[in-house]
N, C-alpha and C positions, 0 to 999 in steps of 0.2 A: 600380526595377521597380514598376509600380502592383499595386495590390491590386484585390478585390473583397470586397466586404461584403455579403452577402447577410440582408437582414431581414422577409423573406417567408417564412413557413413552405411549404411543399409540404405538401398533403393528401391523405391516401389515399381519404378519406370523399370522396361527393360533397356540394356544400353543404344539400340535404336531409337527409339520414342527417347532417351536422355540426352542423347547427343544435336537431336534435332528440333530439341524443344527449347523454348524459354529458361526452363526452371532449370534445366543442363548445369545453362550457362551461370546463371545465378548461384546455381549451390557450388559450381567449381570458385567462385569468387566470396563467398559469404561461409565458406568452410576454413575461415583462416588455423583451424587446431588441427587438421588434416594436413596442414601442406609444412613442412621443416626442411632445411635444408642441412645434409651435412657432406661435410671433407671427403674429398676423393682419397683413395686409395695409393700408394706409390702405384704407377705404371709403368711396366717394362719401354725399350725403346721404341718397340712396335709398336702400332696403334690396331687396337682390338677393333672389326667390325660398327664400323657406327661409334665411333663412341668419342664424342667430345672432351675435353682434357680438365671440365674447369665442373662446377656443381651447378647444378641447375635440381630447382624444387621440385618435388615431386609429390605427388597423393599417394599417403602409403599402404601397404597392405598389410595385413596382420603375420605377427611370429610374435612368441611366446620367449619372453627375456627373462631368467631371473640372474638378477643383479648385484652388485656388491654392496647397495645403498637400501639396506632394509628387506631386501629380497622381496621388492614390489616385482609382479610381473605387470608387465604391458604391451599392446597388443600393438606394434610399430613397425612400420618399416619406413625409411625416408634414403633415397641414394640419390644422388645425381644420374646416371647414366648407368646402369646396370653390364651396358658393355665394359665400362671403364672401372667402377666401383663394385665388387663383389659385392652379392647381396650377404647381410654378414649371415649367422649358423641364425633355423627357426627354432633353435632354444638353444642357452645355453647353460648349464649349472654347474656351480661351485660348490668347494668341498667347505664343512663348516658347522656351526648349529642353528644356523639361521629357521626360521621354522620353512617349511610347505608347506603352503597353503591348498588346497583340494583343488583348482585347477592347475598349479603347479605339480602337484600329485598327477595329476590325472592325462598330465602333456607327458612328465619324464615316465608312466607308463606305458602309453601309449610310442614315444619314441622308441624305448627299450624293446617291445612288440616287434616295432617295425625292422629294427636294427637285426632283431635272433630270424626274423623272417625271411628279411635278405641272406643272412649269412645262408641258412639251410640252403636257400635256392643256389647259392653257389657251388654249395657241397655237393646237390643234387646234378647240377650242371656237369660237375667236372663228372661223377659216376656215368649219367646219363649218355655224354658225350662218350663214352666205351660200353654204353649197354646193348644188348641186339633188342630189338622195340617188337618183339614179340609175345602179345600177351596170351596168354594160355589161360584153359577153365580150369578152375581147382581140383583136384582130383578126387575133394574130400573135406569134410568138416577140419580134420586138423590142417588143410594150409590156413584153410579160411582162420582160425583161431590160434594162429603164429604161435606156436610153444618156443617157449624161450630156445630151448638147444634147436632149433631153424633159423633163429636170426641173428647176424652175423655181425658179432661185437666190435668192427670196426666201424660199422655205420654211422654214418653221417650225422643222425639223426642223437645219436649217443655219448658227440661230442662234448668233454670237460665244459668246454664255453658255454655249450646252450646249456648244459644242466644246473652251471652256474646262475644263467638267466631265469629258466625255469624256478630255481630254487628262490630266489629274489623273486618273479612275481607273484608266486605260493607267500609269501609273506609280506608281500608290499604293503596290502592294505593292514594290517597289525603294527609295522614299523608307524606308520601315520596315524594311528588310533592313537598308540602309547607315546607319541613325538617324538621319539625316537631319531631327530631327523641327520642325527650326525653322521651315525651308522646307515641310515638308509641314503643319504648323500658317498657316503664313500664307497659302500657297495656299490651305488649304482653306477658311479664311474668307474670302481675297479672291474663289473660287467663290462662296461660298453668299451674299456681298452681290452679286455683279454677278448673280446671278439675281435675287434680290430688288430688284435695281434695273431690270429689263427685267421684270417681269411687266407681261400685258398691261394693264394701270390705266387706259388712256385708251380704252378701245372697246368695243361689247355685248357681252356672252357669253350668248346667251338662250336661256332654257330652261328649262321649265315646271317648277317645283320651290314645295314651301312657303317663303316669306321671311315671317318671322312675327318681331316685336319686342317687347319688352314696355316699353308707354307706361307708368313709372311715376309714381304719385301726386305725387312733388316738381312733375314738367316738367307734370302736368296743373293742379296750382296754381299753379304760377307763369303759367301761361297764363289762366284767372283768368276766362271768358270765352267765349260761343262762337264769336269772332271770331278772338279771338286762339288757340284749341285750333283753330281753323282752319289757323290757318301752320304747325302742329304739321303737322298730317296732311297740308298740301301738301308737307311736306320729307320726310314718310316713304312718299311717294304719287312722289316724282322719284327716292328712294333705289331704288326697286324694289319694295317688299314690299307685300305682298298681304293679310296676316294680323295684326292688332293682341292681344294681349293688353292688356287695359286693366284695370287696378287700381282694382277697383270696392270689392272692402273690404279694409280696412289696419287692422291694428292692431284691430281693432271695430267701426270707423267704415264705415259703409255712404258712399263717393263721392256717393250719390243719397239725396233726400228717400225715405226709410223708412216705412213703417207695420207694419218687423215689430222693424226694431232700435231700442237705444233712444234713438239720435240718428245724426243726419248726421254727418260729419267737420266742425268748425266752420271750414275753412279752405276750405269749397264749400259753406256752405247759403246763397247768395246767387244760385247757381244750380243747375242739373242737368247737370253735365256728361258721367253716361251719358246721357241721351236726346240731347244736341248730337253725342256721338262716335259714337254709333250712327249716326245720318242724316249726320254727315261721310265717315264711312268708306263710305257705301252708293254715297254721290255718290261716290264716288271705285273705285270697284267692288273695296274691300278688305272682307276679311269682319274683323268687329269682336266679343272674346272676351272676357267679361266674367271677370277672373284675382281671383280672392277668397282671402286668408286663409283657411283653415277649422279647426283647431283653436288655434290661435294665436291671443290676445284681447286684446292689449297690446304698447307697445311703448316700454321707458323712453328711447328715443331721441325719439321723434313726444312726449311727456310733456315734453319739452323745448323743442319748437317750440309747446306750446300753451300754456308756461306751469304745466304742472302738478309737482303733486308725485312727486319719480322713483318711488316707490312704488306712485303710482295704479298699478292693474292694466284697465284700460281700461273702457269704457262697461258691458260686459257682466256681468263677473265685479265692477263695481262695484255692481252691483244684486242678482247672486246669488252670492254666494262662494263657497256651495257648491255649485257647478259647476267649483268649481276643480280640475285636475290639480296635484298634489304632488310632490315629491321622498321621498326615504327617510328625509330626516331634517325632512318635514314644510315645506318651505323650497317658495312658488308658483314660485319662478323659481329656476333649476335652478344650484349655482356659474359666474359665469364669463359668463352669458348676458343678456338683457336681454326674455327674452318671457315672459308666464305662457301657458298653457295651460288648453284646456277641458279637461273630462275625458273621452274617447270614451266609455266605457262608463255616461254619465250618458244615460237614456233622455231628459231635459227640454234636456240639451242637445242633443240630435239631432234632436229635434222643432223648434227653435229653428233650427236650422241648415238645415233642412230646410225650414221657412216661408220663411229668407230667401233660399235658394236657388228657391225656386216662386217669391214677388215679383220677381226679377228678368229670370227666364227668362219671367214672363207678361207681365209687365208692360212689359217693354221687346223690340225685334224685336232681341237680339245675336244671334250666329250660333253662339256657343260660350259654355262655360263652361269656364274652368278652376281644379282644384282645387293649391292650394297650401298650404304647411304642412299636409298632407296625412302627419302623423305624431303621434310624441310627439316634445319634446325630446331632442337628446344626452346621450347619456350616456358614464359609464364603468364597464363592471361590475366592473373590473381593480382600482379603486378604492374599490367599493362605493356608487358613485353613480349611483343608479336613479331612475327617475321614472314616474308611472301610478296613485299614490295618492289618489287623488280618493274623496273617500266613497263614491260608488255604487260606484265599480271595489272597495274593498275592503270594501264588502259583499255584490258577487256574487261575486266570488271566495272570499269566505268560504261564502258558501252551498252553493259548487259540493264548496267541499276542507273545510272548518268551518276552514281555516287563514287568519288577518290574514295579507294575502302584505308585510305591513310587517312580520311576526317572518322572513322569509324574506332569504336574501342570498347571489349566487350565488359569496364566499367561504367555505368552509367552514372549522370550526374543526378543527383536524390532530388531535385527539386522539377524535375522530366514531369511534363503532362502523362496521365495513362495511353493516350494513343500515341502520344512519340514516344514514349517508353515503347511501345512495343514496336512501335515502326522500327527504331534502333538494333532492338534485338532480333529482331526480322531481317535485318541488312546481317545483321554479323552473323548471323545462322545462315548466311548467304555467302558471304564472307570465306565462313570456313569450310561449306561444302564446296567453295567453287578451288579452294585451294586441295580438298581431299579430289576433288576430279582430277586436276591435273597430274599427280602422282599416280593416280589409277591408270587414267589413260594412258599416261606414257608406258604402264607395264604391260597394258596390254598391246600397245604398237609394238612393243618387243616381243610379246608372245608371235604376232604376229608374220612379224618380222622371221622371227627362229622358225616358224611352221612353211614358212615360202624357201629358206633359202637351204637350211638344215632340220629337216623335222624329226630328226632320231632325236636330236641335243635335247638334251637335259637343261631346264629355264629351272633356276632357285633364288630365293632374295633371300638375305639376314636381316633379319627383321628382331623386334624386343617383343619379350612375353610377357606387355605390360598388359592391363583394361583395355577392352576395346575403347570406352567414352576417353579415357587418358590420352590413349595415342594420337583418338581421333582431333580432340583439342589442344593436343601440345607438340605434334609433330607429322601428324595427317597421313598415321598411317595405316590405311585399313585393308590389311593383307588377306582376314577372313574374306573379304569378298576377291581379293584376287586367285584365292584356291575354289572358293564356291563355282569362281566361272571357268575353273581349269585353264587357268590362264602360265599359272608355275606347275612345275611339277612337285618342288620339294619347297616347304617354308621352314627355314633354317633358322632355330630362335636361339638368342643370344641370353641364353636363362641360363645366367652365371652366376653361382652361390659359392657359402663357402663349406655347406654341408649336404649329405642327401635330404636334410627335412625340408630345409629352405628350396633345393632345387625342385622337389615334387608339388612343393605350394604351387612354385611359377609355372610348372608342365602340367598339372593335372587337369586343370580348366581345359586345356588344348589337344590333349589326349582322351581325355576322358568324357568331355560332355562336347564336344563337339567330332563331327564325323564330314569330311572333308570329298567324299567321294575317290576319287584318282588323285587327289593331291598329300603327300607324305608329311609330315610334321615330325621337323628332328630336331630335338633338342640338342643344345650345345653348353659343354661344360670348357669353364676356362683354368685353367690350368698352374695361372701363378700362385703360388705357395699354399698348393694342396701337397699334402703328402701323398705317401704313398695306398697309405689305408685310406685315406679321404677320396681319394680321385677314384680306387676299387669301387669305394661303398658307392658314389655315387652314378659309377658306369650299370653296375649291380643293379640301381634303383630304377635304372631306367631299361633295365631287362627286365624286371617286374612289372612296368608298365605297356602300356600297346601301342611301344615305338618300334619302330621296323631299323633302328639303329641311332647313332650318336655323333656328333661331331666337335674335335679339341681346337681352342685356340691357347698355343698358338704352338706352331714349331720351335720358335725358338724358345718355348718354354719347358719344349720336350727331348732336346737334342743332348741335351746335359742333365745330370740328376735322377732322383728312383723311379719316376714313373715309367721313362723308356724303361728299364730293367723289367717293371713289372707288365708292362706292355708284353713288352719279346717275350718273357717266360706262360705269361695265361693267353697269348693271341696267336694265333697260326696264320698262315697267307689264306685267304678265301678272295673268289671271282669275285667281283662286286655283285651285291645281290639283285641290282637293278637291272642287270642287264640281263637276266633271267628270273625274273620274280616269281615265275609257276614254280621253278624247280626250287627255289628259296622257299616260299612254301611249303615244299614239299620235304625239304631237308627239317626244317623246325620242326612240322607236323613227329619227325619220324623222331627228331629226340624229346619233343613231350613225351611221344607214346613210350620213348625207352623209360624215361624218367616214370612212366604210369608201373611198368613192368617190373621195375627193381624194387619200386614200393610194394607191391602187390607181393614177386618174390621174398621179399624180407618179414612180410608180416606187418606191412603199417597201412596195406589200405586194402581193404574188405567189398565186397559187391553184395546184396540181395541175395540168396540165390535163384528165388524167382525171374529175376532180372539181368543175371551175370550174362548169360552165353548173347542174351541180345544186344548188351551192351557191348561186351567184349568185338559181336560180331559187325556191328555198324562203327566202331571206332578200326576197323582191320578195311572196312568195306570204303571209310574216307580216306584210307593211304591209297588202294589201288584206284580209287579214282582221281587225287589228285596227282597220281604216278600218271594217269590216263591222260588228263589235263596238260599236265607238263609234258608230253609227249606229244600228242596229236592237239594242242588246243581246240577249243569250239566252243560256240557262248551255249549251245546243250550243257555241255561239263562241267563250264565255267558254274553255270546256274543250278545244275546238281548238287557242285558239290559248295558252293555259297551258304544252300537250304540244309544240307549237311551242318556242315558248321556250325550255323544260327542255332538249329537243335540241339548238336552235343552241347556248343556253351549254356543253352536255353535248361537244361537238364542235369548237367554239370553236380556229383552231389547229390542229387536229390534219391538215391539207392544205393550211393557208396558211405563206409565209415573209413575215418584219417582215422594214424595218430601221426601226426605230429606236432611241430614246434606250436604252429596257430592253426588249426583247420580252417578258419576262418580267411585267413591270410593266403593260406596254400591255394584253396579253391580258387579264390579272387586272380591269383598270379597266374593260374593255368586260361581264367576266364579271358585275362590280358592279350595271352599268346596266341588263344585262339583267333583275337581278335588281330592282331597285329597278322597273322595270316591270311584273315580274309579283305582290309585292307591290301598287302602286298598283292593277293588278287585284283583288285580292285584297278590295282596300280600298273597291275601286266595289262587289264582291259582297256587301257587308253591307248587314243587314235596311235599315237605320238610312237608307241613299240608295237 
């Protein structure tokens, strides 16, 4: 009989009241069966967003494992840096006679679900993408009752795969009654590859979404050139995508001749290769995002390709030291890692940071800027390994409390009176909000920064789609409140898995239950050793969700190998959608509505008839107005057609009959898109376009 293992505490608190209280801190430290550490993953030569090279603990979150040792499921997850270590698959199974247990049963059905659901929306995609989105009244009880000789046997809906699926969940629960479980193990992987071998991979699925990648430093030096950064951006210009993040400083090194930093990178001062990607990307009508380091000042990996000593702390912190961000035991680079750190709360380093952020935003026309390493180092407070000691930090912090927060540590010693017990705890809840201020403020001098000198630009940080209480205690990052004050435009999360189950765990929280105003939330998949069907399924997974697009790290993981192939073949050239979001709107609007019309034409989805011609007429009466909208803007229209919207999705179903693969599933995806629509509205309504 399998087991479950559960290593996620349940909180009563929500994580404001958790983060700010007492007991926070206490259960992050008294939960030691939560917190494990394991083994990075090989890492390409680039360095993925944020992501330190070594394992640092983590609190994990649930995914469903069944395993080779008894087929215990358990409910785990432990990475060190989710930029660096793929989160592994949120199930896995093997083939075998191991039994199933009823929540193992009950994940590999519901995966299976999820997997036939995406595939249809694909198939639907690619038809929809050629359908004319004009829905008509039925003429008559027989369209409404689709007679078999009206519905057109190549349908999507009628493919070999799903009927395989179909045919397996019609008997799931029987194969687990009778144990059966060898057969019901092999079926269900021989299901989930014959999907994964028919996803559509050879034809467009188009549709106005962000496709944003990030061209890292390795692929822009090996390119060496602006001939040769040319072929670069012809392969990321045929892949589809619209959006470059281009890694203009690394480690210290500003990519471009400087006059604020105190050298170029020496493997590009023979050229300029932001001003060549700038004007490649324009000719190619991608918007081109200048992605910078910003507290992060070194890197003893890049120390190695230049020949340096692994100790060097990079250009910056070589010339001022004390700007350096510290550990608790005085250490610039934190156990286990390979980055030093500024210190935020150094006023000389923000001013610095802040020059070279003006030089590049004036100086060159990029289109964006994005902020990365956009924290402090990892830590573990379970451990007592802190970090934020930088001299300025611990002399305003002294000024503010007269407390060194290096006598502080958020382990207490057990023999503490109850009022210094809590005095303690009181300082380090001081402690770490005065270290989450500084990170904040500095995003928002940038925001500010970018609305005085360029207010078109586009402001995004790469941020992790961990816990808000995790971040906030282990690397003080609280990016919800930098989109609640519309401070970024886009929060680019580094929710890197190695399947679509795993990726939806870490996106749905941030998609799903929270709602951001003007600020966008894109998830990002990474790219080293997915396949080709893995990286489909999970682009796929996040068109089903209510993202307004996606973004790949890294190039050079896409410049060679299937995914380019499968890129160029399902992706077409599109404008960026940001830079006209009503008309992007209005483009998705018009292929749901195709996608409503082919169903309806073929016989799989049915209306009331009491109900049809009004329904039919207020989903015809939201295209001409958001055609209105995207035409002549005005917050009239805007707010029209918002209350539109909210309705269909509000009503969505409630007089129509599916058939398809899941009605359940079907609905939920259209409810997505509607929503990713009125977001993208949302998004054209800021000051900022």
């Amino acid at each position: 009989m399998a087991t479950v293992h559960i290593t996620s505490p349940q909180w009563g608190l929500t994580v404001k009241q958790l983060i700010t209280s007492s007991l926070g801190i206490a259960l992050v430290l008294l939960w030691p069966g939560a917190i494990r550490a394991e083994q990075d993953s090989p890492s390409p030569s680039s360095v993925p967003p944020s992501s330190p090279a070594a394992p640092v603990t983590d609190i994990p979150a649930a995914t469903a494992v069944d395993n080779s040792s008894g087929q215990s499921v358990r409910v785990s997850q432990a990475i060190a840096d989710p930029a660096e270590a793929i989160a592994p698959p949120g199930l896995t199974v093997l083939p075998g006679e191991q039994p199933i247990s009823p929540y193992l049963a009950l994940a590999m059905r519901q995966e299976l679900e999820q997997l036939m659901g995406r595939f249809e929306s694909a198939l639907l995609l690619a038809r929809a993408s050629s359908q004319a989105s004009e829905l008509t009244l039925a003429p008559g009880t027989e369209q409404l009752t689709a007679s078999a000789g009206k519905v057109d046997l190549t349908s999507p809906l009628l493919h070999p795969a799903l009927a395989q699926g179909r045919q397996l969940l019609a008997e799931w629960s029987t194969l687990i009654e009778h144990q059966e479980y060898q057969a019901a193990r092999q079926r269900w992987l021989a299901t989930r590859q014959a999907i994964w071998n028919n996803f559509p991979m050879d034809r467009p699925l188009n549709q106005p979404e962000i496709r944003a990648v990030w061209l890292d430093r390795g692929t822009i030096v090996r390119a060496g050139s602006p001939q040769r950064l040319a072929n670069v951006f012809d392969r990321l210009a045929a892949a589809g995508f619209n959006t470059v993040f281009f890694e203009t400083v690394n480690a210290g090194y500003p990519i471009y001749p400087s006059r604020v930093a105190p050298t170029q990178n020496p493997l590009s001062r023979h050229w300029d290769p932001l001003a060549a990607a700038v004007e490649l990307a324009h000719e190619r009508d991608m918007e081109l995002h200048a992605w910078i380091w910003t507290f992060a000042a070194g890197n003893q990996l890049h120390n190695r390709i230049l020949n340096l000593p692994t100790d060097y702390p990079g250009p910056v912190l070589s010339l001022h030291p004390d700007w350096a961000g510290r550990d608790n035991r005085g250490e610039l680079i934190p156990r286990g890692q390979t980055k030093p750190f500024l210190d935020p709360a150094n006023p000389e380093v923000r001013n610095y940071l802040l020059r070279l952020i003006a030089e590049i935003i004036t100086q060159y026309e990029v289109d964006g800027l994005q902020l990365d390493y956009i924290r402090y180092p990892f830590q573990d407070p379970s451990a007592d390994r802190t970090f934020g000691y930088g001299q300025a930090a611990r002399q305003r912090f002294k000024a503010m409390t007269g407390i060194d927060p290096v006598e502080l540590s958020p382990r207490l010693e057990s023999d503490l009176s109850g009022p210094e017990r809590q005095r303690q705890l009181y300082l380090w809840e001081r402690w770490t909000e005065f270290r989450i201020q500084q990170v904040s403020s500095f995003v928002a001098e940038v925001s500010r920064l970018v609305q005085r000198q360029r207010p078109e630009l586009l402001l995004s940080a790469a941020t992790f789609a961990k816990p808000e209480r995790e971040r906030l205690l282990k690397i003080q990052q609280d990016w919800e409140h930098w989109a609640e004050q519309g401070w970024v435009d886009w929060i680019v999360l580094m929710s890197y898995a190695e399947d679509a189950n795993r990726l939806e765990s870490l996106v749905t929280p941030w998609l799903l239950h929270h709602d951001y105003e003007s600020t966008l939330v894109i998830p990002g998949i990474r790219l080293l050793a997915l396949s080709e069907a893995a990286a489909f399924d999970q682009i796929q997974a996040l068109r089903d969700l209510p993202a307004a697009g996606y973004a790949l790290f890294a190039a050079e993981n896409l410049m060679t190998g299937p995914v380019h192939r499968l890129l160029s073949q399902t992706q077409t050239a599109t404008s960026p959608p940001q830079q006209q979001p009503y008309q992007a709107a209005l483009e998705r609007y018009r292929i749901l509505k195709g996608e409503w019309s082919w169903l309806s034409n073929q016989g799989h989805l049915w209306l009331a008839p009491a109900s049809e011609a009004d329904w039919i007429a207020g989903v015809h009466q939201l295209e001409q107005d958001l055609a209105a909208l995207a035409q002549q803007p005005s917050p009239r229209r805007l707010n029209q057609v918002r209350s539109q919207l909210i309705s269909l999705r509000a009503t969505l179903g409630h007089t129509m009959a599916l058939r398809t693969v899941s009605n359940d599933y079907r609905l939920q995806t259209w409810r997505h898109r509607l929503t990713t629509i009125e977001r993208l509205l949302n998004y054209g309504n800021t000051a900022r376009r």
